[in-house]
N, C-alpha and C positions, 0 to 999 in steps of 0.2 A: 711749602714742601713741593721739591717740583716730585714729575710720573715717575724716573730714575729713581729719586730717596726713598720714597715710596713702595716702589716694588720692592727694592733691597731691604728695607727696614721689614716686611712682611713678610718676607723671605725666613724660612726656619736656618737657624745657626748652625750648619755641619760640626763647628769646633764647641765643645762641651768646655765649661769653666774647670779647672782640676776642683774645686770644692764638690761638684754634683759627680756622685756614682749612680753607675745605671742600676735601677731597682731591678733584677726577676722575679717572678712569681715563684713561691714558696709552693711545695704542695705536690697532689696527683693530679691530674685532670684527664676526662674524655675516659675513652676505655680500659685505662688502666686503673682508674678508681674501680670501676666495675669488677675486675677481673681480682683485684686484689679485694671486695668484697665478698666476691663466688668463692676464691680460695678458702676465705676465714669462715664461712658459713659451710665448708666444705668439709673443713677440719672441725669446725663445732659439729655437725652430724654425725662423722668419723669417732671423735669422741664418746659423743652421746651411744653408739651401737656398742661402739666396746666395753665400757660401761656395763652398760646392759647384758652383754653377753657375760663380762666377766659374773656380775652378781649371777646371770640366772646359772652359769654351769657350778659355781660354789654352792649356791643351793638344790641344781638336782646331785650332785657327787657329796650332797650333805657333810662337806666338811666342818668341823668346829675350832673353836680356839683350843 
């Protein structure tokens, strides 16, 4: 094999076969995984007060069924 076949054969192939499609990554990554954490943990607390609030004001205004 001469230097010329060589370089070109080690060379990566600009032209893709039509069988291979390019894979992307599926998913969040980086800071928006974060940020979409802080939200749900955001709205779970949010939750959790209201919650709370709602039972303790039905039990101070002693409402019944």
């Amino acid at each position: 094999m001469t230097q010329e076949q060589y370089i070109l054969a080690s060379q990566p192939n600009p032209l893709q076969r039509p069988g291979c499609a390019t894979v992307y990554p599926v998913g969040i990554y980086g800071w928006r995984k974060r940020c979409l954490y802080f939200f749900i943990l955001l709205l779970l607390v949010t939750m959790i007060v209201n919650l709370a609030l709602t039972i303790w004001i039905l039990k101070v205004m002693n409402f019944t069924v």
